[in-house]
C-alpha positions in Angstrom: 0.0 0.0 0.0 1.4 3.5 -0.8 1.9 6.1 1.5 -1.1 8.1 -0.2 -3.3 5.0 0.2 -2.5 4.4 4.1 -3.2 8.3 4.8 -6.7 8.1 3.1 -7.3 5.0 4.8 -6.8 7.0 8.0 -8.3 10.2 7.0 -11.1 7.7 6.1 -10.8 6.2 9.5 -11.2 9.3 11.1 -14.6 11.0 9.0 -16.0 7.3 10.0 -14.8 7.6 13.7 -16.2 11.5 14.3 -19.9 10.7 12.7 -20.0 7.6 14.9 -19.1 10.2 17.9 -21.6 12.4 16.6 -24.3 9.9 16.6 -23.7 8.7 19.8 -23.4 12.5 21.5 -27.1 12.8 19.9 -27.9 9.7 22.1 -27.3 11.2 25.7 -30.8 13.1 24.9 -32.0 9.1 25.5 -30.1 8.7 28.2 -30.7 11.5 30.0 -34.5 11.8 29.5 -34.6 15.8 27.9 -32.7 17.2 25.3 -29.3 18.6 25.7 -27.9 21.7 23.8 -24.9 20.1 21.0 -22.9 22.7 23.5 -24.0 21.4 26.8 -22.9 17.7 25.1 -19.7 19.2 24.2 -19.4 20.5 27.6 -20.4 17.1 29.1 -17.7 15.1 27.0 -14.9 17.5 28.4 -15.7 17.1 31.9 -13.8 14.6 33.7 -13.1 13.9 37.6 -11.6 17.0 38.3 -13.0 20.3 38.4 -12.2 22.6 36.0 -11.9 26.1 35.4 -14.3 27.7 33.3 -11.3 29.2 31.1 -10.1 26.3 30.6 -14.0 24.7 29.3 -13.9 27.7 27.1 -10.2 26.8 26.1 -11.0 23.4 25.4 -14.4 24.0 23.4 -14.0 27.1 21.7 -17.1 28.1 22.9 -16.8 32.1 24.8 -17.1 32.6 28.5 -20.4 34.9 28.0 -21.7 31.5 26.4 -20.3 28.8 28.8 -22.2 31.3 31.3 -25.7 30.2 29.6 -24.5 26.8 29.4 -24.0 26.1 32.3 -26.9 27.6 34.0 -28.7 25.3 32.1 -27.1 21.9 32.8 -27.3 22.7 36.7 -30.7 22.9 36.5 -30.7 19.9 35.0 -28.4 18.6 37.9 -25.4 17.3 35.3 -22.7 20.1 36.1 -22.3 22.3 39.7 -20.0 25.3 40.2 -17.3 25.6 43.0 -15.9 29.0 44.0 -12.4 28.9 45.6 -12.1 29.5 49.3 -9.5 31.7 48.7 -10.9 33.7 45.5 -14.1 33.8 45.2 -13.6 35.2 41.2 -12.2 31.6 40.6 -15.0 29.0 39.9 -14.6 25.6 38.6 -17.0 23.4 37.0 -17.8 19.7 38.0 -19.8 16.9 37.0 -22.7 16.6 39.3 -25.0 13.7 40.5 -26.8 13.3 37.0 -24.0 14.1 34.9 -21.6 11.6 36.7 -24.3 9.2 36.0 -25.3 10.0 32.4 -21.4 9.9 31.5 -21.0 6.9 32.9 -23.4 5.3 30.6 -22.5 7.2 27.9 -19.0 5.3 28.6 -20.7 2.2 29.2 -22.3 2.8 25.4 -18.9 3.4 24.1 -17.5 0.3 25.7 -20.3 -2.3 24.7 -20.0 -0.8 20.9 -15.8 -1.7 20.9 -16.8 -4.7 22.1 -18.9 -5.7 19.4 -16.8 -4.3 16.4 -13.6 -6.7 18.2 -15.7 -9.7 18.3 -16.6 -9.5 14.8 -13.2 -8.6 13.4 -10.5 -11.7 13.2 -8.8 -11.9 16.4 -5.1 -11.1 14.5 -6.7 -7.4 13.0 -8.2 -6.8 16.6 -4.8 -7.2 18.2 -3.1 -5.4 15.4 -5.4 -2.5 15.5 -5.5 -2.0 19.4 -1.1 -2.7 19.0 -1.1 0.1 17.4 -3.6 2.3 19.1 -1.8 1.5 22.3 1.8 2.8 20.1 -0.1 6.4 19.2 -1.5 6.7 22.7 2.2 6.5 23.5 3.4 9.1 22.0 0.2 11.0 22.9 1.1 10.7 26.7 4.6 11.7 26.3 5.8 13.8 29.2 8.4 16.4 27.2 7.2 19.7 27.4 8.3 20.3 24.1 5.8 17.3 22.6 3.5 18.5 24.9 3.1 21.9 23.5 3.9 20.9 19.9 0.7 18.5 20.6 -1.4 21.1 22.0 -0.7 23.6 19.2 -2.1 21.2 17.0 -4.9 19.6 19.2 -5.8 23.0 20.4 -7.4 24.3 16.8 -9.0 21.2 15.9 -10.6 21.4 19.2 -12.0 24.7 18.4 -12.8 23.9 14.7 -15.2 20.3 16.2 -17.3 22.9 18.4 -17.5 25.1 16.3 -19.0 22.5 13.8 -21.1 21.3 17.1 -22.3 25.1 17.5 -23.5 25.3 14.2 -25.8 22.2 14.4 
C-alpha cells in the first residue's frame, strides 16, 4: 500500500470515527431523558473527575465565556454540572460533574465500551490485536511527558478542538 493509500485510509478512518461520535453525543438526549444543547454535550464530554476552570472549558471547546455562562446555568438545573468557588478567590470558579452528569457519563461510557466490544468480536482476532497494538503505540506518543511534545501537541490539538465545536455550535 502507498503512503497516499494508508493516509486516506486514515483520513477515512477518522470522518467514520467522528460521525460515529456524533451519533452517539445525539444519544445522551435518551439517556438522560430531555434534550441537551450540541454545547451542553460538548461540555459534558470534556468534563472529567476533576473540576475545571471555566477558562479552561472555554479553552478546550471554543465556545466564549459569556456563552459557557448560559451553558452552564442550564445543565445545573438539569443537575449534570455544579459550580465551585475557591475559598480563597471567590472570582475563581470551577466546573464539575454533578450527580446526574456523573451518572449519564457513565453510561455514555458504558455505550462506548459495549459498541468496541462488538466491532472486536466480529473482526479476526489477528486485526483486533493489530489494530489495538497500534492504538496502544499512538496513545504512547500522545502521553509523552516532554514539554516540548506537549506543546507541539497542543498547538495542533488546540485548533482542531476549536474547529469540532465550532461545527457542534452550528448544528
Amino acid at each position: 500500500m502507498k503512503g497516499s493509500d494508508r493516509v486516506k485510509v486514515i483520513q477515512d478512518y477518522f470522518n467514520l470515527m467522528g460521525k460515529t461520535y456524533i451519533i452517539l453525543l445525539s444519544s445522551l438526549d435518551e439517556f438522560l431523558g430531555s434534550p441537551l444543547s450540541t454545547n451542553e454535550k460538548v461540555v459534558l464530554q470534556i468534563l472529567d473527575e476533576e473540576p475545571i476552570s471555566i477558562k479552561e472549558v472555554s479553552l478546550r471547546t471554543g465556545l466564549a465565556l459569556s456563552t459557557l455562562t448560559n451553558v452552564f446555568d442550564k445543565m445545573e438545573d438539569k443537575r449534570l454540572v455544579k459550580r465551585r468557588h475557591s475559598r480563597t478567590d471567590r472570582r475563581m470558579v470551577k466546573i464539575e460533574l454533578d450527580v446526574a452528569g456523573r451518572r449519564l457519563q457513565s453510561r455514555f461510557n458504558d455505550l462506548i465500551k459495549q459498541i468496541s466490544s462488538t466491532w472486536l468480536e466480529r473482526v479476526p482476532e489477528e486485526d483486533g490485536r493489530n489494530f489495538t497494538s497500534a492504538l496502544e503505540k499512538t496513545g504512547f506518543f500522545l502521553s509523552v511527558d516532554s514539554e516540548d511534545f506537549q506543546d507541539g501537541l497542543s498547538s495542533l490539538i488546540e485548533p482542531l478542538q476549536i474547529t469540532l465545536a465550532k461545527q457542534f455550535k452550528k448544528r
